[in-house]
N, C-alpha and C positions, 0 to 999 in steps of 0.2 A: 138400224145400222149402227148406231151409237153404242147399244148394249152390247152387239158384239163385240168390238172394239175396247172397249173397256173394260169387260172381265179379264183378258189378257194382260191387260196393263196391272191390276191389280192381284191377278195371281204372281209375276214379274217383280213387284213391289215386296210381296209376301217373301220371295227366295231371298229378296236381297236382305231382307230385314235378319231372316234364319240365319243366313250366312254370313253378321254380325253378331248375333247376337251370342252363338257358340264361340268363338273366337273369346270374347268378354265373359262368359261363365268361366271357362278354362282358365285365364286373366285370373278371374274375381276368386277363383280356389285357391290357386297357386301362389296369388300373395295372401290371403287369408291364411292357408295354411305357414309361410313362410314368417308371416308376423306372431302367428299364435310361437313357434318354435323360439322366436327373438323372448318371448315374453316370459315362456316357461321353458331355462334353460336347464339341459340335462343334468339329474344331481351327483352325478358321478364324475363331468366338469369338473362344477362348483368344486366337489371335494379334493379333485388334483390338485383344484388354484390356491384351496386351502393349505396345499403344504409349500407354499409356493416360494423361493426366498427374496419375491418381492413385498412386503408391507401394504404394499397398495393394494394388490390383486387378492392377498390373504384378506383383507378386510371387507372387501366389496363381494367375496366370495362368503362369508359369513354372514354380509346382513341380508345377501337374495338367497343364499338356504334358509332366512328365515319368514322372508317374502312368499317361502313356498310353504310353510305352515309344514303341519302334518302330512303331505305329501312329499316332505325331505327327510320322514323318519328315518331311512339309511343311511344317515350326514350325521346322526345323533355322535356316534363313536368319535367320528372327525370334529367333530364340535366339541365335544366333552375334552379333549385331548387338546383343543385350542385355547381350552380357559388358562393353559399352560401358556402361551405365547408371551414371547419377550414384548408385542408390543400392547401397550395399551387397551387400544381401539379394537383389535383383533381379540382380546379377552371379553372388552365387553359386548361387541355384536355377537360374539359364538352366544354369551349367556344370558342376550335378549332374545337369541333366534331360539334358543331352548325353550324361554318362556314362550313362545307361541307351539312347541312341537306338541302339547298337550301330553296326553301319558306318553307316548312315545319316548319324553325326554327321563324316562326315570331312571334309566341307568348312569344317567351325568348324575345323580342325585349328591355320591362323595365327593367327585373335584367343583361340587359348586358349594356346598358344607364347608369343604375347605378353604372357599376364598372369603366364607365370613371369618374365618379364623384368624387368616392371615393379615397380621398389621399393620405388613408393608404394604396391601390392595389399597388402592385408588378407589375411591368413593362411589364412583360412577358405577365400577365394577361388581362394586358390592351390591349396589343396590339391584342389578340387574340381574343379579345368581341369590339377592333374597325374593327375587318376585318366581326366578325360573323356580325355584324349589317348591313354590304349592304345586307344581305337576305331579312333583314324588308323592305326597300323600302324606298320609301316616308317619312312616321311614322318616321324614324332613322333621317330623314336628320337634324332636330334640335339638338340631340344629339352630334351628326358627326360635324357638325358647331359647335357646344362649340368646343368640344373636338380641334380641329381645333387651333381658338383663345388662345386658354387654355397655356398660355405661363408658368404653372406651370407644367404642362406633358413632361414626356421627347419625344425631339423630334422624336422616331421614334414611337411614341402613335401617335402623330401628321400625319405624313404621312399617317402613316396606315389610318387615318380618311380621310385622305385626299385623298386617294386612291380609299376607299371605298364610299367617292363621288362620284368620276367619274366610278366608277361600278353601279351605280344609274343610272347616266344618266341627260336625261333630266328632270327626277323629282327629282332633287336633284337641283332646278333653287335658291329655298328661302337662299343657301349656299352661293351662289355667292358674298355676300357682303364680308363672313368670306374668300372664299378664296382669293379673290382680296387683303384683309389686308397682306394673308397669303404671298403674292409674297416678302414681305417686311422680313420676316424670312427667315434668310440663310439657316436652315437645314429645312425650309417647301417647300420652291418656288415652286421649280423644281415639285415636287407631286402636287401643287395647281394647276399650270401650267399647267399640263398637265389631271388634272379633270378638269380643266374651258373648254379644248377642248372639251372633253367627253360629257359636260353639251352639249353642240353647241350652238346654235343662239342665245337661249335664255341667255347665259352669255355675250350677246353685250355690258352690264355695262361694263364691266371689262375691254374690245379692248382699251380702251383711258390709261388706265395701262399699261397696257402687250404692248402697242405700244413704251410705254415712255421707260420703262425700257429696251425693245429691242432695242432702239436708243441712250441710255445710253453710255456715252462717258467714256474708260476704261470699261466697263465690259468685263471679261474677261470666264466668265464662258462659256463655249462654249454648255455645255447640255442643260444647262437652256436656253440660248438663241434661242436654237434648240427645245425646247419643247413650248419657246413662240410664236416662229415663224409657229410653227406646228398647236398650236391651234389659233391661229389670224385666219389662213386658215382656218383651220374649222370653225368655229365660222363664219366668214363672207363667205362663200362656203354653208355654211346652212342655211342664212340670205336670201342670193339670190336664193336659191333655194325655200326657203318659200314663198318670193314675187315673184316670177314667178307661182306657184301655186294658188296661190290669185289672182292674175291677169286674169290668166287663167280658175278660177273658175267666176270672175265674170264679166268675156268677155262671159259664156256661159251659164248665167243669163240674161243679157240684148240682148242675142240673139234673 
């Protein structure tokens, strides 16, 4: 009599539990979804608030187009167009949100060239359209190279350029002359230093430098020395490795 009686109960149990539990899926979507949308907001928004003639809104609207990475490539325009802004803050979130847009940001490539140039930009500004510019490539490395040289920049404009060299690479080769000078600036060295490895083989101008100064009687800097000594390596580790492939290619030419 007992078995009877309690199957019922427990099928009774069973509805009421279903008939909670949909309720709470529905629930558990509907703000999941509504928080995802809080989080990742539309970037065509963003780009209104960007032209916005509040300060505030302009700003906060630049640094979450860049919260959104490469997923706000279409803000590129509206960002590149903000390094113009009369304020500050809004020049330099548009040309740190550049630097995260990846290639995407190559077409800001001129008005962020332009704001090394310019000698009335604010430091901050600078620094943060010499980091956005390794996204351009190649195109930047002329810019990057001033900027480099440019013994009127404060020096951490400088680095940043120099940095974002050897985030280039190997096509950032036409630089080498600017950073070989640059070994010779105490607050650049260390940074050129260690882009000249970055560049490799093709910086072998430079080895007859970077060997001097590493041999340098009293010097006492131990990083810099360790950053020249790091790239000499590379630099002549990827020299040899180039002429062993040349060789190799054209030992199996004349085969």
């Amino acid at each position: 009599m007992r078995e009877t009686t309690t199957f019922p109960k427990i099928l009774i149990g069973l509805k009421s539990l279903l008939r909670q539990a949909v309720p709470l899926a529905l629930f558990s979507l509907i703000t999941t979804t509504s928080f995802a949308i809080a989080i990742f907001p539309d970037t065509k928004d963003l780009i209104k608030k960007l032209k916005s003639s509040d300060p505030d809104m302009r700003r906060a609207a630049a640094k979450e187009l860049g919260e959104l990475g490469p997923d706000a490539a279409d803000a590129v325009p509206a960002l590149a167009a903000a390094l113009k802004d009369s304020d500050k803050f809004v020049r330099r979130f548009a040309a740190q949100s550049l630097a995260k847009m990846g290639d995407a940001a190559k077409p800001a490539r001129e008005p962020l060239a332009a704001i090394l140039k310019n000698p009335s930009e604010v430091r901050e500004v600078q620094e943060a359209a010499a980091q956005a510019l390794a996204n351009a490539g190649k195109p930047a490395v002329s810019a990057l190279a001033d900027a480099v040289k440019n013994n009127d920049l404060p020096p951490s404009v400088r680095t940043r350029a120099a940095d974002s060299l050897g985030q280039i690479g190997k096509d950032a080769v036409d630089a080498v002359p600017a950073l070989t000078l640059a070994l010779k600036a105490q607050t650049v060295r260390l940074n050129a230093a260690t882009a000249l490895g970055k560049i490799g083989p093709d910086a072998k101008l430079a080895i007859e430098k970077m060997q001097e100064m590493y041999d340098k009687k009293g010097e006492r800097d131990r990083p810099f020395k360790a950053a020249l000594k790091d790239s000499i390596n590379k630099i002549n580790k990827g020299a040899a490795t180039d002429s062993a492939k040349k060789k190799a290619a054209d030992k199996k030419k004349t085969a």
